[in-house]
C-alpha positions, 0 to 999 in steps of 0.5 A: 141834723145838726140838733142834739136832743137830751133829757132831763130826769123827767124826760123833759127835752132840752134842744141844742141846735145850730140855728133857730131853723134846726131848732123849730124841726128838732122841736117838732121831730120830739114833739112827734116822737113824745106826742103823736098821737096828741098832735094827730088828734089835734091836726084832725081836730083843726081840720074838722075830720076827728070823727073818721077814727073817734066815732059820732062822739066827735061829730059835734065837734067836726060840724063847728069846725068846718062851718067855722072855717077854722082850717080856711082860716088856719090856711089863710093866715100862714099865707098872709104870714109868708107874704108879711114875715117870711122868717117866722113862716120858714120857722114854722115850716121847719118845725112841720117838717120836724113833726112830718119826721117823728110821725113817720117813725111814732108808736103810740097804742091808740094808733092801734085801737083806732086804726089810725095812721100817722098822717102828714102835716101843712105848713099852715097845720100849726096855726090851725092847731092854736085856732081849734085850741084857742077858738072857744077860749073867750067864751062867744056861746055866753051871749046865747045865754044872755040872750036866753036869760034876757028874753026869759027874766028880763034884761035885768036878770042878765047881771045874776049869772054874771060869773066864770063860765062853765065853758071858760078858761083862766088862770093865776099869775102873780109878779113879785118885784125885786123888793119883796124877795129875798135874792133882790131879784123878781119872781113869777109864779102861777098856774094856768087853769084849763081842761086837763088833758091826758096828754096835757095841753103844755109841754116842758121844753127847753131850746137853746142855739146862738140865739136864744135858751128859753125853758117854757111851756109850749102848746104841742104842735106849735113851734116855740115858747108862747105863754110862759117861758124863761129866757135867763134875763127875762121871763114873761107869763100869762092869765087869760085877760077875759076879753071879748073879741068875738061878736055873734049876728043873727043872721037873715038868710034865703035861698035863690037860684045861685045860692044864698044871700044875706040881708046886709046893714044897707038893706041889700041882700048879697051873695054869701059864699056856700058849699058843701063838705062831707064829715066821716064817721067810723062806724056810721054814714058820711054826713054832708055839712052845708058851710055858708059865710056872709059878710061878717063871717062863718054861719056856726048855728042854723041856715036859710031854713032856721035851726033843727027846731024850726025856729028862724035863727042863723047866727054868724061868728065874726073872730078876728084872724078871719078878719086880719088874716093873721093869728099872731105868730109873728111875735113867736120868735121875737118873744125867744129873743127876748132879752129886756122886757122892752123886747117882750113889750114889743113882740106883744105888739103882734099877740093876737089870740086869745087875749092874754094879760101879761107879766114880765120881768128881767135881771135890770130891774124891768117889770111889765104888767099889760094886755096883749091882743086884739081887741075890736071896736065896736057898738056896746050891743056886740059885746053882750047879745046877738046883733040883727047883721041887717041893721047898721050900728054893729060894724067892727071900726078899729081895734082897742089899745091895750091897756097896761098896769102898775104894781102894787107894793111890789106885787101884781096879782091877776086871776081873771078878775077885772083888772086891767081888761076891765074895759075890754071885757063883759063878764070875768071871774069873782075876785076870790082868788085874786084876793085871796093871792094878795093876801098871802103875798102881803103876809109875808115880806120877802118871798123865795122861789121855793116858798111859792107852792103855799100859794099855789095850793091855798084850799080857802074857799071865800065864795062859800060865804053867802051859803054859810051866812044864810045857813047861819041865818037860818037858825037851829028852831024847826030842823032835825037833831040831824040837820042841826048838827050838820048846820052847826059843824059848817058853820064851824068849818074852816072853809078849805076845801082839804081832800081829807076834810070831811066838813068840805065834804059836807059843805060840797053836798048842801051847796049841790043841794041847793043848786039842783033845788033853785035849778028846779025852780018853776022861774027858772023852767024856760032856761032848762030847755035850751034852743037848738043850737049845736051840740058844741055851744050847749054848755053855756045854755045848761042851766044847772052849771050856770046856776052853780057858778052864779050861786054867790049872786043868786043868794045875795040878790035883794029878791030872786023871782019870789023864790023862797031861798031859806026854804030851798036850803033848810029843804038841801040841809035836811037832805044832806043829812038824812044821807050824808056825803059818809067821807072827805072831800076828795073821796068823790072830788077826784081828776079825771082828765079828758081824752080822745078816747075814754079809758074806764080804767084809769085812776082818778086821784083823790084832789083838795081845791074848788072852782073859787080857790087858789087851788083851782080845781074845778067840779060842776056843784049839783052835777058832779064832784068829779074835776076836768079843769084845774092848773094844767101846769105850774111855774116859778120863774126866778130871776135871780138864777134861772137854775132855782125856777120850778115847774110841774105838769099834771101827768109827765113829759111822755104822751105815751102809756106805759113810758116811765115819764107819762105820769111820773110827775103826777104825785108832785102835782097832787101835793104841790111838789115842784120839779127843778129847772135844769138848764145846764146840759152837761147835767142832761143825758143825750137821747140818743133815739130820737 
């Protein structure tokens, strides 16, 4: 093997190879070696099979993933992949081998506890690892929820809850030009906000070999450096671009002699393609998942005879690798060999999920602020509600060009507000952060890569206003002496939300009040018990996450369904004042990272942050304090000297309890503490186990 492996202080791996091949398999083979139970996880994960080690809890899972046909997909873009691009085929071909090699010689103690033994990656298993990641990313269940709102309180209560989702993912990027630093050259800094995982979801890499030397975050068991990455000359990075992509159609379906057909826009019923697939579970029977596919595409929820309820629904998924056959793969490498941001434009080109907006910038003075991804076009209708499969008018007819934007003095700031993907999208994130990252990038002339943690760990919370302006609406005359004291020191709060505030504390306490008491609200009675859908989707239908996101708009709102507002809050006030919260915010808003299998004895630090801040650390108001989403990773591209880039991961670099980098970076990521870059590997020590 002509690769050579070393570390880092933080054992981060940096690769050094002869050539891109040897390279993409010494990725894999460490990868394995520092992720094997991760990968392993994820592999079963695409393939639907997780419940054969981890037990009914992942059954829900494993259904969606066979009826979504996310392996069938999977295999039928790398063999498009080998037909269109046989390099990038035979790179990730390269970096399967590498992970076929670091399984055969992996520990790890879940292995143990499961049972599990390592097995053998596809060809295709990469592409079936970003799928299963990425698949739920543009939040498809939504329109269920819209749907349910629509038939319930009318079409135009849908604009209520017109917010981030409890089910979505976003992120803060910012770009910083070359004129408000202080080295004359671009900064880009961020953080991507997803579900913390232990492992995490990003891996610190550096390759190098004649080609290219990139240090990034890669997404383990993918070869290369798709999201964030720095290649000395130019570096690029992205937030989620909140794009609708995917369309559900409600599907009529019935059995005949030779199986089962589907009414089609022509007003023919055709043949839809079905078999069965049998799920195992440990500790538990087999079960037999019945897979059908229309002409739009896989049925995700219900059949012929209707979901479990009996009600006749079917609903089919239309995403677009199922249709094009290709999942984008094809820009990896040329992203590595990016020198200019013309190169990054370019291998945007062929991004194509999930849709991402992009920053980058280069040594030449080049900046880039675009949209990548693959984007249908469609009928208005597709992109909000179901659509009936058989009526004409809901058929896919192209694909958008995705839109670019400018800086504004110097300075781009995305974090999933409507920006450039406004047109591409249905529902994004209050402009909170993104308003609030302006303002401190504007406070301040020049910038360095150094001051960028002030940014990344701003606690102010502006979407606590309509709360607070109710509050203060309400006046002191007819509450408790209690309730009066409690009302008087929120509305003197600063709105950081501080791990050691004991005011957040309290604001976190009334505003769950108020989301359970408005949840509990006979209006909204028909939207607590949702239809029957799979498990999977169910946390887009739960109304209390939704009343809690959406709580701006339903305090703002002219009228709320008679609904008497000041009530429902004097009632939340009194409440928490007769047992106060008794401590500071993060004595109860605390990380606790999701894992394949639960681990009650793990720590849960203490965090300061919230869903709308900049620190985005995000609980479920009037369900739980606790936070599984926040930055999973973040970053400070330099562009002057790549040697003065920063980053920082949640956990460590190691995947495996008990090594000493499994967590080590974990009190830098609590404070706002940033580890270097290191790309000079005669400061790195040479692995010499791997």
């Amino acid at each position: 093997m002509s690769a050579e492996i070393y570390r880092d202080a933080w054992g981060i791996p940096h690769l050094r190879a002869d050539d891109v091949g040897e390279l993409a398999r010494a990725q894999g083979r460490v990868t394995a070696r520092d992720r094997a139970w991760q990968l392993e996880v994820e592999r079963h994960r695409a393939q639907g099979t997780s419940a054969s080690f981890l037990g009914p809890s992942a059954l829900p899972w494993d259904r969606f993933a066979r009826r979504a046909r996310l392996a069938d997909t999977a295999r039928r873009c790398f063999t498009a992949l080998e037909e269109r691009d046989r390099e990038t085929a035979d790179w990730v071909r390269a970096y399967v081998d590498g992970v076929n090699e670091g399984l055969a010689e992996a520990t790890a103690p879940e292995f143990g506890r499961t049972g599990l033994l390592p097995g053998r990656w596809e060809p295709w298993t990469p592409l079936g690892v970003w799928l299963a990641t990425h698949v739920l990313f543009a939040g498809f269940p939504a329109k269920l929820w819209r749907e349910q709102v629509a038939a319930h309180l009318g079409p135009d209560a849908v604009a209520l809850f017109a917010t981030d989702g409890p089910g979505t993912a976003g992120s803060n990027g910012w770009l910083v030009s070359g004129e408000r630093t202080v080295t004359g050259h671009a900064i880009i800094a961020g953080d991507p906000h997803r579900f913390i995982e232990d492992p995490g979801v990003y891996q610190q890499i550096h390759l190098s070999c004649p080609e290219f030397d990139v240090v990034g975050l890669a997404v383990p068991g993918v070869p290369g450096i798709a999201h964030f990455g720095h290649a000395g000359p130019v570096a690029w990075a992205i937030t989620n671009a909140m794009a609708d992509y995917q369309d559900l159609y409600s599907e009529r379906l019935r059995r005949t002699g030779a199986g089962v057909e589907a009414l089609g826009p022509d007003g023919v019923w055709h043949r839809a393609a079905r078999h069965t697939e049998t799920v195992h579970v440990a500790g538990e029977q087999a079960v037999e998942v019945e897979v059908i596919e229309t002409d739009r595409g896989p049925v995700i929820a219900g059949g012929p005879e209707g979901l479990d309820d009996g009600s006749p629904a079917a609903l089919s998924l239309r995403c677009p690798p199922r249709v094009t056959g290709d999942l984008g793969f094809g820009a990896l490498l040329p992203l590595l060999r990016a020198r200019r941001v013309a190169d990054v434009d370019r291998a945007l080109d062929a991004w194509a999920e999930p849709v991402n907006v992009v920053q980058a910038a280069d040594t030449d003075g080049g900046l880039l602020h675009r949209v990548a991804g693959r984007v249908p076009v469609r009928a208005e209708a597709n992109r909000t509600r179901l659509v009936p499969a058989w009526e004409p008018g809901h058929e896919w007819q192209g694909w958008h060009r995705p839109p670019r934007a400018g800086l504004t003095d110097g300075i781009a700031v995305m974090a999933n507000q409507r920006g450039p993907a406004a047109p591409l999208g249905v529902e994004f994130a209050p402009p909170h952060r993104a308003e609030r990252i302006t303002a401190l990038l504007a406070g301040k002339e020049r910038w360095s890569a150094a001051d960028m943690p002030a940014v990344h760990t701003d606690t102010h919370l502006a979407s606590a206003g309509p709360l607070l302006d109710r509050l203060a609406a309400l006046g002191p005359d007819g509450l408790t002496p209690d309730a009066a004291a409690l009302r008087t020191g929120l509305l003197a709060w600063d709105r950081r939300m501080d791990a050691d505030s004991t005011d957040a504390a309290a604001y976190a306490a009334v505003r769950g009040a108020v989301v359970r008491r408005l949840a509990a609200e006979p209006a909204f009675a028909a939207l607590a018990v949702p239809p029957a859908y799979p498990e999977v989707l169910l946390p887009w239908l739960a109304l209390v996450p939704r009343i809690a996101f959406a709580l701006e708009h339903l305090l703002r709102a002219p009228d709320l369904y008679g609904i008497d507002r000041t009530a429902v809050i004097r009632a939340a006030l009194e409440e928490v004042a007769a047992e106060p919260p008794g401590g500071a915010w993060g004595d109860g808003h605390r990380l606790v990272p999701w894992r394949a299998l639960p681990d009650d004895s793990a720590e849960e630090p203490r965090l300061s942050g919230d869903h709308d801040c900049v620190l985005c650390t995000s609980a479920v108001p009037g369900l739980t304090d606790r936070a599984a989403r926040g930055p999973a990773a973040r970053y400070v591209w330099d562009l002057a000297r790549r040697e003065d880039s920063l980053w920082v991961v949640p956990l460590g670099a190691s995947g495996v309890p008990g090594s000493p980098h499994h967590r080590d970076q974990q009190p830098l990521w609590l404070t706002g503490g940033l580890a270097p870059v290191v790309t000079d590997f005669d400061q790195l020590t040479k692995d010499a186990d791997v």
